[in-house]
Structure formats: structure tokens, C-alpha cells
N, C-alpha and C positions, 0 to 999 in steps of 0.2 A: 244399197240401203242409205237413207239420211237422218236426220233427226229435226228438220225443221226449220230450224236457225239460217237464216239467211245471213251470207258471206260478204256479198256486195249485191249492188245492184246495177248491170250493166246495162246499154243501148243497142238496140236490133240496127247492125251499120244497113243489112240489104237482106233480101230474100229472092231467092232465085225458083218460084214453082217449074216444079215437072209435068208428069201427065199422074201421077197417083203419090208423090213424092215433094220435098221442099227442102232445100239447105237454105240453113238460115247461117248469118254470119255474127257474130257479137262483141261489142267490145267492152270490156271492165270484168274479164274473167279471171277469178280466186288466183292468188299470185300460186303459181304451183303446176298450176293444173298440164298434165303433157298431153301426146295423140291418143288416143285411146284411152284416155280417162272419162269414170260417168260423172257427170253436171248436170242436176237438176234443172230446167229453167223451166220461171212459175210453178215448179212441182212438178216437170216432166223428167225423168231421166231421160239423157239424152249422150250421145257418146261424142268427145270432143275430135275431131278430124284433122284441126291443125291447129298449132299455137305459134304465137310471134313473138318476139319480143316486146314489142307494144300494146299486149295485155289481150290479143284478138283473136278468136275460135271459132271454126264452123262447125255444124254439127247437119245431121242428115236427118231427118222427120219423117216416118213412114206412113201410110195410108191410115191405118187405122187410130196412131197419134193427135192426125190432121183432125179426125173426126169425134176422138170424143174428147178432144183438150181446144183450148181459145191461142193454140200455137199458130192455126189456118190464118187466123186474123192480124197475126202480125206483120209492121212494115214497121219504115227504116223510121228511127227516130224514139219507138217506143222502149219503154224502160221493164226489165225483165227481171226476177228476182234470182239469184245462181246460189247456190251451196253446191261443194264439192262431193263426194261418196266419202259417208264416214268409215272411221278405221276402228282397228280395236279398241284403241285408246281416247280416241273420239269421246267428250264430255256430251251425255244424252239431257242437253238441256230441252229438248223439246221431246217429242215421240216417237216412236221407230216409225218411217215412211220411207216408202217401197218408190216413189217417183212414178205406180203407176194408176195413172187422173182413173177416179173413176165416174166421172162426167164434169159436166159444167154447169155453173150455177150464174145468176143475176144479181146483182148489188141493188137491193129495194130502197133501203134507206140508210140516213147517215144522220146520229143524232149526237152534237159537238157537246163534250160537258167542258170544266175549266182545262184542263189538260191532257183530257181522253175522247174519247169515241165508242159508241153503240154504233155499231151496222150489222146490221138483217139484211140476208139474202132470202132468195129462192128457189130452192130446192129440187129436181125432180122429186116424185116419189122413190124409185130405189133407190135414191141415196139419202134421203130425210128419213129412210126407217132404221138407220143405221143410228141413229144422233142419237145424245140421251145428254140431259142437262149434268153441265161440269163436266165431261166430255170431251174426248180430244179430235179435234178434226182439222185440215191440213188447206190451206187457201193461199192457191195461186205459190206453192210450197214454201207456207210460212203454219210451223205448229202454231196452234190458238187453241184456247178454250170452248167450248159451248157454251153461251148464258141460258138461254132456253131454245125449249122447236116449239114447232105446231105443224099444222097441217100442211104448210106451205113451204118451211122452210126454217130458221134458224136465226138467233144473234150471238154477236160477239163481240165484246171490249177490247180497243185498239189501245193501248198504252202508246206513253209517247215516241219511245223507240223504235216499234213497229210502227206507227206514224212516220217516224223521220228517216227509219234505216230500210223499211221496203216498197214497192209498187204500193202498197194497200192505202197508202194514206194521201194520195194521189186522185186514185181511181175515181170517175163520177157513178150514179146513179145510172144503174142501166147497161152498166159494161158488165158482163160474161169476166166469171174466174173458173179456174182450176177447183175440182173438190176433191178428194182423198179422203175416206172414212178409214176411223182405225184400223186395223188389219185386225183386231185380236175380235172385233165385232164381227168382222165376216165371217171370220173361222167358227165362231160359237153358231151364228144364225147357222152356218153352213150347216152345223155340226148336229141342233136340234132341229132342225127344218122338218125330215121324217119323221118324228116324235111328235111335230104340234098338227103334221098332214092327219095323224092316227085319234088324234085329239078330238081334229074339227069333225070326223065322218060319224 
């Protein structure tokens, strides 16, 4: 489990593809972290496989990873967001997330104010019916707010920390993130889903 809060921001040194599989190698991982520890990166949990003294982890990417998160498209050079697995003590400055993507989304727009940022993305649909304005939703595994949705997709105000502290304030127009919808929204849709099927017939 994480809460959002991005740790550092480390650099993809190489990526070595398999035949259904991908180790990725990284370097600028949360001073701490040992073998077998979970590290989010862009919001994937992902389990570390070796650490160095020089701040550098690999981790193992499994097929189904590959496919619903923007981890496939990584090469060497690119900047990746890591938070560690929180603990019990762990301060929940952002929201509980589970590190598992539940698709990928499109950066539409980027609209600069004096200090901040509006960026709208796009959305699949099952993941846009999850949103609801003021809303918590999880990008490229950084908690944010919801400003508003629509049919397409969603915005959200960058403050200048997340501007300056993760991937987000980087990224151009067009690049694919990571999305994670609350967890407490899936479980309720889960939960009424038979009740609104008895509704609509």
C-alpha cells in the first residue's frame, strides 16, 4: 500500500525485454529501500530485486504490468516517480493506493496559470466512471485531486511541488500515464452494481 506522495524521482539506467517479461533497472531509489521491498514506480508496485550502494534497483515487470501501465514504453534516460510501501506510521498525506494501474490515460492539455497548472487528460471509459469532482485519483502514482470530468476524461491542478518534485510537470501533451481510481469507489460500484442491474430491467 502507498499514499501517493512521491519520494524522489529516479532515471530508467536500461531495460532488458523478455519474451512476455521486462527488468527494468533504476537509479535514485528512496534511500532505504533493500531486496524485496515494494516501490511504486509511476504508480506501479513493483518489487525491488537488488540494491547498491549507489542508490540503484532492479525490479521484474510481468506481462500483465506491461499491458495495462505505460512501464512497456520505458527506456534508458527517462524520469520515473518511486515512493516506498507505506508503514503503519506512515503520515497519509495523500490517499491509500494499492500501486495496482488500473489503465492508462493521455495528457490532452496543459493550461500554465502564474505558479500552477490545469492538465486534462483522457480517460478510457471504465476508468472515467470512477471520477467524481474533488475526488481523489492517482497519476503516474502521484495522489491529486479531481477538478472536474466529462465524458472524456478529467482535470487536475498541478501546484508547484508536484511541478518541481515529480515526472508530472515534465511530461508533454500526448504522453500515456498511469491511472488508479480510488479503491473505496470500486468497492461501492462493486458493491451496488446488482441493485442498479434490478433497477434498469
Amino acid at each position: 500500500m502507498f499514499t501517493g506522495i512521491v519520494q524522489t524521482v529516479g532515471t530508467v539506467k536500461s531495460v532488458k525485454n523478455g519474451l512476455s517479461s521486462a527488468r527494468i533497472t533504476i537509479k535514485g531509489v528512496p534511500k532505504g529501500v533493500a531486496h524485496g521491498e515494494s516501490v511504486a514506480v509511476n504508480g506501479v508496485c513493483l518489487t525491488a530485486v537488488g540494491h547498491t550502494t549507489d542508490g540503484v534497483f532492479e525490479a521484474d515487470v510481468m506481462q500483465e504490468s506491461l499491458k495495462r501501465t505505460n512501464l512497456g514504453e520505458l527506456k534508458a534516460g527517462d524520469d520515473v516517480n518511486l515512493e516506498r510501501a507505506a508503514t503503519l506510521t506512515t503520515f497519509l498525506g495523500g490517499h491509500l493506493v494499492q500501486g495496482h494501474v488500473d489503465g492508462v490515460g493521455t495528457i490532452a492539455s496543459r493550461e500554465p496559470g502564474d505558479n500552477w497548472e490545469v492538465v486534462r487528460f483522457k480517460a478510457p471509459h471504465d476508468i472515467a466512471k470512477y471520477l467524481v469532482e474533488k475526488g481523489s485519483i492517482t497519476i503516474n502514482g502521484v495522489s491529486l485531486t479531481v477538478v472536474d470530468t466529462d465524458d472524456d476524461g478529467f482535470s487536475v491542478s498541478l501546484i508547484p511541488t508536484t511541478l518541481q518534485d515529480t515526472n508530472l510537470g515534465k511530461l508533454p501533451i500526448g504522453v500515456r500515464v498511469n491511472l488508479e481510481v480510488d479503491l473505496t469507489s470500486k468497492h461501492i460500484a462493486k458493491y451496488l452494481e446488482p441493485y442498479l442491474k434490478k433497477l434498469s430491467v
